[in-house]
Each structure stands twice: as structure tokens, then as C-alpha cells.
C-alpha positions in Angstrom: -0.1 -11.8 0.1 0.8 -13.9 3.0 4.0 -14.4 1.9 4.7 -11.1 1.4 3.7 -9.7 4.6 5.7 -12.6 6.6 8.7 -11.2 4.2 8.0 -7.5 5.3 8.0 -8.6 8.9 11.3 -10.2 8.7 12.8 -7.3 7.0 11.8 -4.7 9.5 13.1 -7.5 12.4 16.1 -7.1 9.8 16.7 -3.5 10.0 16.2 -3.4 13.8 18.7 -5.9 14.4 21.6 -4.4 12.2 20.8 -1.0 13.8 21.1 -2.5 17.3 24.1 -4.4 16.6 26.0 -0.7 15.4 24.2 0.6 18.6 25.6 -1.6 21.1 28.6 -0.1 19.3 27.9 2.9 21.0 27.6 4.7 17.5 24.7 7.7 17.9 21.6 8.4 16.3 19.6 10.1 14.3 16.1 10.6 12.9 14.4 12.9 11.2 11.4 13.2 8.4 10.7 13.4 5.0 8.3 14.8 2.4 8.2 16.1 -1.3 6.9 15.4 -4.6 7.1 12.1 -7.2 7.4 11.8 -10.5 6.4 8.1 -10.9 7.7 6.5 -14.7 5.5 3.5 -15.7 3.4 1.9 -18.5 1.2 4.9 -18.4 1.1 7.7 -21.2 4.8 7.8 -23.4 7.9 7.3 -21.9 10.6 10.5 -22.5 7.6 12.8 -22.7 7.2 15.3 -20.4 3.8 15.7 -20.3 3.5 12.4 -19.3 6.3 12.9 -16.5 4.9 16.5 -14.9 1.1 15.1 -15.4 1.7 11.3 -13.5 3.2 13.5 -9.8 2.3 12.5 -6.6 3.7 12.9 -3.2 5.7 10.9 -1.0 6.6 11.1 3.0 8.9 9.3 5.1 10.3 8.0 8.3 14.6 8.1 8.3 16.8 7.0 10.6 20.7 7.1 10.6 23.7 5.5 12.5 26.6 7.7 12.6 30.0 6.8 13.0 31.6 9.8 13.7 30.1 9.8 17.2 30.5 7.7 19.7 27.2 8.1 22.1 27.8 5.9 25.3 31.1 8.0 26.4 29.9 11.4 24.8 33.7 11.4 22.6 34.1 10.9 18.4 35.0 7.4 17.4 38.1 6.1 16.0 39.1 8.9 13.5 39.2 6.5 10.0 38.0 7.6 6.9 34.6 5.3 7.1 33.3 6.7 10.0 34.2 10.8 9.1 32.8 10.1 5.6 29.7 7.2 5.9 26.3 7.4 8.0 23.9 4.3 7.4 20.5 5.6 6.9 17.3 3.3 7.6 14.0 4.3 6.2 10.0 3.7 6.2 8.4 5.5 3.5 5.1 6.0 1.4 4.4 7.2 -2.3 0.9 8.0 -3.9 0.6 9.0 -7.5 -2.4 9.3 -9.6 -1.7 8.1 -13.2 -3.3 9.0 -16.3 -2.7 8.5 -20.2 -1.0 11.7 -22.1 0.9 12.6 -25.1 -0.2 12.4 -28.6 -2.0 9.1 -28.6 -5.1 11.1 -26.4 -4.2 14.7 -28.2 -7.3 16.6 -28.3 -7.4 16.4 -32.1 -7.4 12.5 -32.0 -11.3 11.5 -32.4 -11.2 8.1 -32.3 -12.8 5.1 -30.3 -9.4 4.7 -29.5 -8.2 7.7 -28.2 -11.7 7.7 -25.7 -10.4 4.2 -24.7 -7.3 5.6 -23.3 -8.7 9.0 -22.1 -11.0 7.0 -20.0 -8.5 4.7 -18.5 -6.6 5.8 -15.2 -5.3 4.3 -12.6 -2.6 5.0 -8.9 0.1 3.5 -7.7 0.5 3.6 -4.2 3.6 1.9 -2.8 4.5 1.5 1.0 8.6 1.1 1.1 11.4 0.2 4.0 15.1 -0.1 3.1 18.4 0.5 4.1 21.2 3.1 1.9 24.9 3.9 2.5 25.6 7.8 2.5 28.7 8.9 1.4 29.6 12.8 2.3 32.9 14.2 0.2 33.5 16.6 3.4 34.3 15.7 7.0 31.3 14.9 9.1 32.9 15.9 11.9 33.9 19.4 10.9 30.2 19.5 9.4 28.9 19.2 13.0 31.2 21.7 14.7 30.1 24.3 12.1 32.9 24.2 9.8 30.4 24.9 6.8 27.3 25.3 6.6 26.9 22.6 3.9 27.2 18.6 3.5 26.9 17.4 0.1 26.2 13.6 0.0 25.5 10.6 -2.7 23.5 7.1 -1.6 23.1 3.8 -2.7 21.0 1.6 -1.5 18.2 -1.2 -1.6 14.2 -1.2 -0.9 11.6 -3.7 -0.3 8.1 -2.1 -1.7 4.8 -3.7 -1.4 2.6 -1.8 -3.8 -1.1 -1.9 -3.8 -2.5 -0.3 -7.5 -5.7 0.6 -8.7 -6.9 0.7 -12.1 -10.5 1.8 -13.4 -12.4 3.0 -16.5 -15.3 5.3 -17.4 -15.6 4.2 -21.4 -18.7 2.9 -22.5 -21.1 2.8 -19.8 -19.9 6.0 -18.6 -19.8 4.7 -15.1 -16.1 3.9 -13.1 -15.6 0.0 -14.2 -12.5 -2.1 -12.5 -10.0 -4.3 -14.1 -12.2 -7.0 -15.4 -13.7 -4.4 -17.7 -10.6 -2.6 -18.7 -9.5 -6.3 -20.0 -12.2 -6.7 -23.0 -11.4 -3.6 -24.7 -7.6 -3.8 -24.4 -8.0 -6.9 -25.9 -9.9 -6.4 -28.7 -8.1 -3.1 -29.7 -4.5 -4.5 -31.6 -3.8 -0.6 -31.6 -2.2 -1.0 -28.3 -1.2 -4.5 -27.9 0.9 -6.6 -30.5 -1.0 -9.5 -32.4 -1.4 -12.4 -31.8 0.0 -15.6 -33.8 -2.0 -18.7 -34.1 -2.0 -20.6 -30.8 -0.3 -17.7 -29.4 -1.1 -16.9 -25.5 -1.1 -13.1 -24.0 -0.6 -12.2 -20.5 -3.5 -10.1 -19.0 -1.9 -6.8 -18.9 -3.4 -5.5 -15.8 -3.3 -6.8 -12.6 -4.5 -4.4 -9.5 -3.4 -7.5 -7.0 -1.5 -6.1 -4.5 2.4 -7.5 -5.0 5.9 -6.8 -3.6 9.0 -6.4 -5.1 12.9 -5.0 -4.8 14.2 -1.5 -5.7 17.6 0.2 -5.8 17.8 3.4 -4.8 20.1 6.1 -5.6 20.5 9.6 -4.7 22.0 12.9 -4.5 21.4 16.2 -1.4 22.8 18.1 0.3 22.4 18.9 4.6 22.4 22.6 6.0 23.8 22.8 9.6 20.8 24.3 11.4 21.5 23.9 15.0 24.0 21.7 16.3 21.6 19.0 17.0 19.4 19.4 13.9 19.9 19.8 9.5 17.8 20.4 7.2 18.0 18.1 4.1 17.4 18.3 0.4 18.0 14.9 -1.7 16.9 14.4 -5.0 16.0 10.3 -5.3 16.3 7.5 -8.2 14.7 4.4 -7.6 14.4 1.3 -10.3 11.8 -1.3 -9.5 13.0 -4.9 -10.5 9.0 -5.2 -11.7 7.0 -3.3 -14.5 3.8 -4.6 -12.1 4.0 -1.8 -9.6 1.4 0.4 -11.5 -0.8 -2.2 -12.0 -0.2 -2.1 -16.1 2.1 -3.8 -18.1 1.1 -4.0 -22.0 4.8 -5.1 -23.2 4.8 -2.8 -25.7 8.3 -1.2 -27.8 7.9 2.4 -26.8 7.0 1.9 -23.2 8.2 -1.7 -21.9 10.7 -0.7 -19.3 10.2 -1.8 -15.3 8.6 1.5 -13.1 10.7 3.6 -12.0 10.2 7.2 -10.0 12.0 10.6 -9.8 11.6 11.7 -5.4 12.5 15.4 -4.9 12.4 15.6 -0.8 12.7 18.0 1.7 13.7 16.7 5.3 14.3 17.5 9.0 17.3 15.5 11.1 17.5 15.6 14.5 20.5 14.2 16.4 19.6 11.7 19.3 22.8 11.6 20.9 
């Protein structure tokens, strides 16, 4: 985790360093804050089932900042009128997600009796990932007119990268009927072939859970909308995509056909933006 941490430390010195270089530009700023549900996608319960998609929700909450080029801070005036800087605002973020994650659809049905089916009932785990990034906003309509109250609205897409270091749990109540960790989880998901593949002769499997905390990269995507509130302060509504390059996130990671796509999670936040300068 070393590694990992001296990566995260260089990425925040990063982020700081290209948001002081556009500052010395004289370009203003913004910050603001953001909260809302997740629906987090991974290796537990089915994928495409909704079920599984309302019932693994958690909540996320976030730091943001933005350069904005449409401003010009150190002589109070807008910038040079191009299409970039009426159109683009860099937005830097901090952000956290916590989602509790259990098994559903028709492999834990309640008419499904088996030893099984309790194996899987019993089983639950969280993913709880800490995230920092930069995205590229793009709004259709003028920022400037936006801020002198043209409309009331801003539409706006993003694209963007993150670096997440996710720390997972995983535990079990079966058998013993007490809470058991990961080393326990591992002898009956490995001698049930129900949910993993078998094995050929001299074949090796990879231990498909792993509650290590780990780090990895994400791209982000989205699509909101701003409402002019003041004229130094929005409200924000963005609706967020963001892939992990790593089906590790949740902690899980059985490999199998109808769930062996990387974590993903569906972020529906609601946010305040207040303009520095």
C-alpha cells in the first residue's frame, strides 16, 4: 500500500500544480460540493437485474473545484472571447463512495432451499472507495451569457479520468452463524463448483476474494445540468458513469460468464457552486 499512497500524494501535488499553473493565468475559481446516491455494478448478485442494481445503493459526497476560462480574476474583465474558454471549465475533484453489497436475483429467490442459496444469502460485503481526479466540462450554451442571466439553465457533458484507492470488506454468517472474514468465505466458494468453473487436472484458480485495500484508474463520464441561483452561486444536477480498469474494487472477483465485467457505478448528485472570483 506504500506504493499506492506515495502515488496518491503525487497525484494531489499533480492537480495542485496544473490548477496553479491556469491560476497564475489569472483564470477564476470555483468550488462547490457534492452529494447523492450510487448505484455500484460489481461481482455481486446478477448483472442487468434490477433488483440487484436498486438493492447494491450507497451514497457518495464530494469536494469540486473548477477553473474557468471565461473569467479573467486578476483584472476583474472576461478573457479572450474563443470558443474554449465560453464553452470549457476544468473541474478538479475529491470524492468518497460507500455501498453495502449483497447477493440478489433468482440464485437466493426465496423459493431456492438449498445449501447453496444459504451460502450466498449469507455472504455480503462494501465497497468503499476514496477518489481524486480531474474532467473536462463542455457546456453547448455560452458561459458567459449563463453568468449574466441569459437563462436560467447550463446543460453540460464531461469526460474525464480518476485515481481510486478502494478499501473492501467482505464477511459471512453461514455455518457457524457468527460474522466470518475472507479466509472463511474461501473454503466454501471453493468447494461449491455451483459458482466457480472446474477445474482441469493441474489447473490453478485465483482466490476470488481479496479485501486488501488496492488502487486503480477510472474514466469518468457524465451528463447535468447548472441553474443560475445568484450570480455568484448554481446549483448542480449531474448524473455520473464511471468504469473501473479493475473487477477488484468490491473485493470479489469469481470470473464467472454472467457476471465477469470490471465494477462500475451509476452517481446521481446534487451540488452547490460558488464562484471565488
Amino acid at each position: 500500500m506504500l506504493n499506492s499512497k506515495y502515488l496518491y500524494t503525487c497525484l494531489i501535488l499533480l492537480i495542485g500544480s496544473v490548477n496553479l499553473g491556469f491560476a497564475q493565468l489569472g483564470f477564476s475559481h470555483e468550488i462547490g460540493a457534492i452529494v447523492g446516491p450510487v448505484q455500484f455494478r460489481s461481482d455481486y448478485g446478477i448483472r442487468n437485474n434490477e433488483e440487484t442494481n436498486f438493492g447494491n445503493s450507497g451514497i457518495g459526497i464530494g469536494i469540486i473545484h473548477y477553473i474557468s476560462f471565461a473569467y479573467r480574476a486578476d483584472c476583474n474583465c472576461y478573457s479572450t472571447d474563443t470558443y474554449f474558454n465560453d464553452h470549457f471549465k476544468l473541474r478538479s475533484e475529491i470524492s468518497w463512495n460507500k455501498t453495502k453489497l449483497d447477493h440478489f436475483g433468482r440464485w437466493v429467490a426465496p423459493d431456492r432451499t438449498s445449501a447453496n442459496a444459504d451460502k450466498l444469502r449469507a455472504h455480503s460485503g462494501e465497497a468503499q472507495n476514496f477518489d481524486i481526479g480531474m474532467q473536462l466540462e463542455y457546456f453547448p450554451l455560452s458561459i458567459r451569457s449563463f453568468q449574466a442571466f441569459s437563462y436560467r439553465f447550463a446543460p453540460f457533458v464531461s469526460l474525464g479520468a480518476h485515481y481510486t484507492a478502494s478499501s473492501p470488506k467482505s464477511e459471512t454468517t453461514y455455518g457457524s452463524g457468527n460474522v466470518m472474514d475472507e479466509s472463511a468465505i474461501y473454503s466454501y466458494w471453493y468447494e461449491d463448483e455451483t459458482f466457480l468453473p472446474t477445474l482441469a487436472p493441474g489447473e490453478s484458480r485465483e482466490y476470488p476474494i481479496n479485501t486488501d485495500p488496492s488502487s486503480a484508474w477510472s474514466v469518468v463520464a457524465s451528463v447535468g445540468v447548472r441553474y443560475k441561483l445568484t450570480k455568484l452561486s448554481d446549483l448542480m444536477l449531474d448524473l455520473r458513469w464511471q468504469y473501473y480498469f479493475s473487477d477488484w474494487i468490491d473485493g470479489f472477483n469469481h470470473q464467472l460468464d454472467y457476471n465477469k465485467f470490471n465494477d462500475w457505478l451509476i452517481w446521481l448528485n446534487f451540488g452547490y457552486v460558488y464562484y471565488l472570483d
